[in-house]
N, C-alpha and C positions, 0 to 999 in steps of 0.2 A: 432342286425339288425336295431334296429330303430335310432342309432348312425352312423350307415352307411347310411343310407338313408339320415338322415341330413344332413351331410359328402357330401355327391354325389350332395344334394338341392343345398346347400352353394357353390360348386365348379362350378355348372352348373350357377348359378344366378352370381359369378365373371366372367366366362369365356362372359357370355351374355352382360353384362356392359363394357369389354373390347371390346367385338365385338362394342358396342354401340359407343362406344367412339372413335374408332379406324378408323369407317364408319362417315365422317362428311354427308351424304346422308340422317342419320338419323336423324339428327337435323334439317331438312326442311320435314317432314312425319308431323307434326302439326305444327299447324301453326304460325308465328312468327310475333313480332312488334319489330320498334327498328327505329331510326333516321339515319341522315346521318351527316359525319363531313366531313366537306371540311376548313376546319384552314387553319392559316397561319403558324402556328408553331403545332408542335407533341403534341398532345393531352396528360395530366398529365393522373393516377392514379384516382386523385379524378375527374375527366371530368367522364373516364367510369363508377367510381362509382356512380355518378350523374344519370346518365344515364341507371345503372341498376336499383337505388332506384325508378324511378320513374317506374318498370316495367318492361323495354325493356330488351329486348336479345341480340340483334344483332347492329352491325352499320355497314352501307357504309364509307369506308375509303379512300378517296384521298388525296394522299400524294405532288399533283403537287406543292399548294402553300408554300411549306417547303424548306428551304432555301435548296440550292444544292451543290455539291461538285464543278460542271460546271454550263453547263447551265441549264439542264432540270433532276428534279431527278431521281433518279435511270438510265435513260439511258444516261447520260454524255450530249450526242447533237441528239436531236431528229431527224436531218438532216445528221447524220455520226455516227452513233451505231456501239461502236465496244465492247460493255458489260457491264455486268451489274455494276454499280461505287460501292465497300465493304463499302466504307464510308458513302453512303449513304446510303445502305442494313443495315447496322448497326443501324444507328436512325429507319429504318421502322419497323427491328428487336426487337428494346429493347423498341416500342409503342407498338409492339404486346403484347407483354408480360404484358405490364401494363394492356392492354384490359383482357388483362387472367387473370392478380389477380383479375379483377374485377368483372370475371363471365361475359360478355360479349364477345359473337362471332362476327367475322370477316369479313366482305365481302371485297376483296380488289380491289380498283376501279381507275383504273387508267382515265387520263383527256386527257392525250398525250399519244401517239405512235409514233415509229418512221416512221418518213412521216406525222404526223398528230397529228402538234401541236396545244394545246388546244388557241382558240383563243385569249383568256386572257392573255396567256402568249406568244402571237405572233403577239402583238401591235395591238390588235382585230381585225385581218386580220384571216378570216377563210381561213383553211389550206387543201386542197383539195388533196393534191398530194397523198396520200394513195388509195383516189378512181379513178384516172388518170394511174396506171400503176400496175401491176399484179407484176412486179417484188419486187415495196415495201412493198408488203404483204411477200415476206418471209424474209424480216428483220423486221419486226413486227411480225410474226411467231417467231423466231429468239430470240427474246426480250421474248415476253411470255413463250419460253420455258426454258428460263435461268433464269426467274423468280421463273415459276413453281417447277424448281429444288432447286434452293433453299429456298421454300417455304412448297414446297411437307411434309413437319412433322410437321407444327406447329403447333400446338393443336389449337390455336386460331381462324386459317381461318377454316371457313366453305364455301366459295365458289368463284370463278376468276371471277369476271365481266369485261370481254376484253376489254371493251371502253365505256366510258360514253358515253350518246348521240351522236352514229354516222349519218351523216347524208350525205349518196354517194347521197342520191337524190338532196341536195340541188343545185348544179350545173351539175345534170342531166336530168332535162328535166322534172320534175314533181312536180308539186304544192301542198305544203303542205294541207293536208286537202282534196286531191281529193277524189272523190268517187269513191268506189271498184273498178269497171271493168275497169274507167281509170289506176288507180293504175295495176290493174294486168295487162293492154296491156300495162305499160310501161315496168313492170317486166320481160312480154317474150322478149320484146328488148332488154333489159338489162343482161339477163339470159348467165352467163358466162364471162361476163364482168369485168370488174374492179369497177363497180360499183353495182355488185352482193354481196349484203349484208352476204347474205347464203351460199355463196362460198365462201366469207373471211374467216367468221366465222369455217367453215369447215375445212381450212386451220388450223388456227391457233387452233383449239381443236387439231386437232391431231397431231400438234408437242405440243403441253402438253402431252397428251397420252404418246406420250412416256419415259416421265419422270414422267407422275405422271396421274395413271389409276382412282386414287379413288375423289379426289376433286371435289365437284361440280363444273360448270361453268353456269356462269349467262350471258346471250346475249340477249343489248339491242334491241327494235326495232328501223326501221332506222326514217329519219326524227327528229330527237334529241327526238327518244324514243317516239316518239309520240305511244297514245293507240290506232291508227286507220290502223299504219303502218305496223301491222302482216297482214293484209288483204289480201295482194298482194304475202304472200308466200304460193307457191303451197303446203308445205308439211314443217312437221319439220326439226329438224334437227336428224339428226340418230344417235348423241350419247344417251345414255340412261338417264346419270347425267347431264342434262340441266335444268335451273330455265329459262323462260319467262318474262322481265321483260318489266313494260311499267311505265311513267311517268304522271304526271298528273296536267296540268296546268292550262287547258282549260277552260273555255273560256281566252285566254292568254290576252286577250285586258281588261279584267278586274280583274285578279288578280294579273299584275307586276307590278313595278317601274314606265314604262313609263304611266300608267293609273293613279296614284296619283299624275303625274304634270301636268295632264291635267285642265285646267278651269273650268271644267263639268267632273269629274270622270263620268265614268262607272258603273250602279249601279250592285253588284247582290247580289239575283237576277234581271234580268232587260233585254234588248233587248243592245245587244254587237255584233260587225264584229265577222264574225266566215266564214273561207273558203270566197268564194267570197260576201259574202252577209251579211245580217242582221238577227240574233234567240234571239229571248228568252230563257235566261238560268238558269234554277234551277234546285230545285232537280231533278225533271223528265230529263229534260235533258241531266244531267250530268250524270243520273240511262242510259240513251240510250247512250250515250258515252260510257262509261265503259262497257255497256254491249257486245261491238266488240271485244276486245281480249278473252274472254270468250268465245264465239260465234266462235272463229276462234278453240281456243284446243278445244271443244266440239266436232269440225269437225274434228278433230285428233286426240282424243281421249286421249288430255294432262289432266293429273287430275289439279285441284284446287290446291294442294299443289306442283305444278311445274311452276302457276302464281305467281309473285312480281309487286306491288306498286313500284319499286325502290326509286321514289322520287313525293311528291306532297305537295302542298302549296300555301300560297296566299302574298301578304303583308299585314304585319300587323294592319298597319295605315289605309286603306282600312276599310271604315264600311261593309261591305259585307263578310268579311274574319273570323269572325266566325262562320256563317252561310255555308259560302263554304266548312270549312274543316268539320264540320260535315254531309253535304250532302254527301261530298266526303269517309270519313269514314263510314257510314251509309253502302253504297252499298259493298265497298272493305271488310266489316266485313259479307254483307250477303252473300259473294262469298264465305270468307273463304280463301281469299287471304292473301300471307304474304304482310309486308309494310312495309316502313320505311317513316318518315316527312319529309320533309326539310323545317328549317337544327336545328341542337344541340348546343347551344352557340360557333356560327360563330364570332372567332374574326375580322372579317374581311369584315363584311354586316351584321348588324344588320338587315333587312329588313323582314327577316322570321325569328326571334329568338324571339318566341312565348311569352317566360320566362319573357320579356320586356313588356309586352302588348301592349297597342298602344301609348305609352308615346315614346318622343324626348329619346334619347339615352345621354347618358351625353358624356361628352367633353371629359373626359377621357380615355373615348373607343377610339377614335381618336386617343388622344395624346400617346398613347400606342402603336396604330398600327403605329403611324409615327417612333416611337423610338425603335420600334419591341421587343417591350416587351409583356410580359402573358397579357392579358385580364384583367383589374380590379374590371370590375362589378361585381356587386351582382347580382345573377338570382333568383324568387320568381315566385311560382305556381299563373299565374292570372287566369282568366276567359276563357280566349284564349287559354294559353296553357292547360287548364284542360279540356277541348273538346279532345284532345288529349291524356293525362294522364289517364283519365279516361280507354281509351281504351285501354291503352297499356300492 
């Protein structure tokens, strides 16, 4: 009898780990860290192994800056989609796989959609036409579902994130950074629109659905993911397997690029443009920022572990940028939110590649990216990045 019983333990504890495994839903029930790779070239074997030893789980994966078969990966011409290119499903395919010997999960994050090429790669002309016509949301439907499909098994992904930083408001009529009620009276304007965030999104989950019931999907807020921009939506969204994700930059006039060629950086903590005016921003600050996307599933009764960090960072050179990412970590861990940093040894903007600390990048990283070869640096745990590691 007691040989059956352990018989039936042992049978029931495999059939559970299958279940487990089987349900990528389950690997966002606690909570996750993990970085983001936006490369120029397919991330090696030993990149995700890097990226597991320091801790993480997971990574955001864009694959826009990889070279393509045409012009824009995976979908041939982001302007004339007519399927998904095997050639270039191929490279996305056999990176996946490498994330997977490495014990690292998936999130797969596209830059471009058809109708709405990522700026970068469209001579830094933002590309609007997605939120201009209702019809090219269903070849962006379209796109995601032929994705989905042949994505739908791969042990690796754990969940779709539609679109990176959408942003229908920015040439809709609403100011980044407004306050709530303006935001929601733009919303009911907009409600049905082409430039209805929640109705895209809506669209396009459910031509996945019908190819693939069980994969999470992750959907940004609009405004390029701003954490202010759930504000303004009346209600969730009514699939069940939806992750919340928001990003996190803010105060932006003092942790980017254009702030370290200033005469006078911006200090933070310190008093920086924010919306139309002038704050002070530190920890408290950045704790009442953050505290809005929370505040929104609280009212909807979205748990903690169905918010994402997607992406957050400062530059590194920036004396203020140590100080900011652990304020910013600080709150995000007391929420109990999943995260990812940006970014993971970026061959391609050293700006946020923590692993450098705040030293000049050597010449080689350049002369590498000019002749599109791997990355040559050496990456080492400094001060900067172990604000970071530590947490992960």
């Amino acid at each position: 009898m007691y040989s059956i019983r352990m018989v039936l333990a042992c049978f029931l504890f495999i059939v559970s780990c299958i279940s487990f495994a089987a349900d990528p839903i389950k690997f966002w029930e606690t909570t996750q860290h993990g970085g983001n790779s936006f490369n120029r070239l397919p991330p090696s074997k030993a990149y995700f192994a890097a990226l597991k030893g320091y801790g993480a789980s997971w990574v955001r994966l864009s694959y826009d800056k990889w070279q393509a078969e045409k012009r824009d990966f995976l979908m041939g011409d982001a302007d004339n989609y007519r399927g998904i290119s095997l050639q270039d499903f191929t490279v996305l395919a056999n990176t996946l796989e490498r994330a997977h010997q490495a014990g690292i999960k998936v999130v797969i994050t596209p830059l471009s959609l058809p109708f709405m090429r990522w700026s970068q790669n469209n001579g830094n002309k933002f590309d609007d036409r997605l939120w201009q016509d209702k019809k090219n949301w269903d070849v962006a439907a379209q796109f995601w579902q032929d994705l989905a499909k042949q994505l739908k098994d791969n042990p690796a992904v754990v969940a779709y994130n539609i679109i990176n930083e959408p942003a229908p408001e920015k040439k809709g009529g609403l100011a980044e950074h407004a306050d709530q009620s303006t935001m929601q009276d733009w919303y009911k304007q907009q409600q049905g629109t082409s430039r209805d965030l929640r109705a895209f999104y809506t669209k396009v989950i459910h031509a996945i659905r019908l190819v693939d019931p069980v994969t999470p999907i992750m959907v940004d807020a609009g405004w390029y993911a701003s954490a202010d921009a759930y504000s303004y939506w009346p209600a969730p969204l009514a699939d069940k397997r939806i992750l919340y994700s928001f990003h996190m930059y803010e105060p932006y006039a003092a942790t980017s690029g254009p702030n370290l060629k200033r005469k006078k950086p911006y200090s933070y903590p310190g008093i920086v443009p924010f919306g139309d005016g002038m704050e002070y921003w530190g920890a408290k600050r950045v704790a009442k920022y953050l505290a809005l996307p929370g505040q929104w599933a609280e009212l909807h009764g979205i748990p903690a572990n169905r918010m994402v960090a997607g992406e957050f960072g400062c530059i590194r050179k920036l004396p203020g940028c140590k100080n900011y990412l652990n304020d910013v970590l600080t709150v995000l861990d007391q929420k109990k939110y999943h995260w990812a940093f940006y970014s993971f040894r970026e061959d391609n903007w050293d700006a946020m590649d923590y692993e450098l600390g705040t030293a000049k990048v050597h010449w080689k990283y350049w002369d590498a990216m000019e002749k599109g070869e791997p990355d040559p640096i050496k990456r080492e745990l400094t001060p900067l990045f172990d604000v970071i590691r530590m947490r992960l």
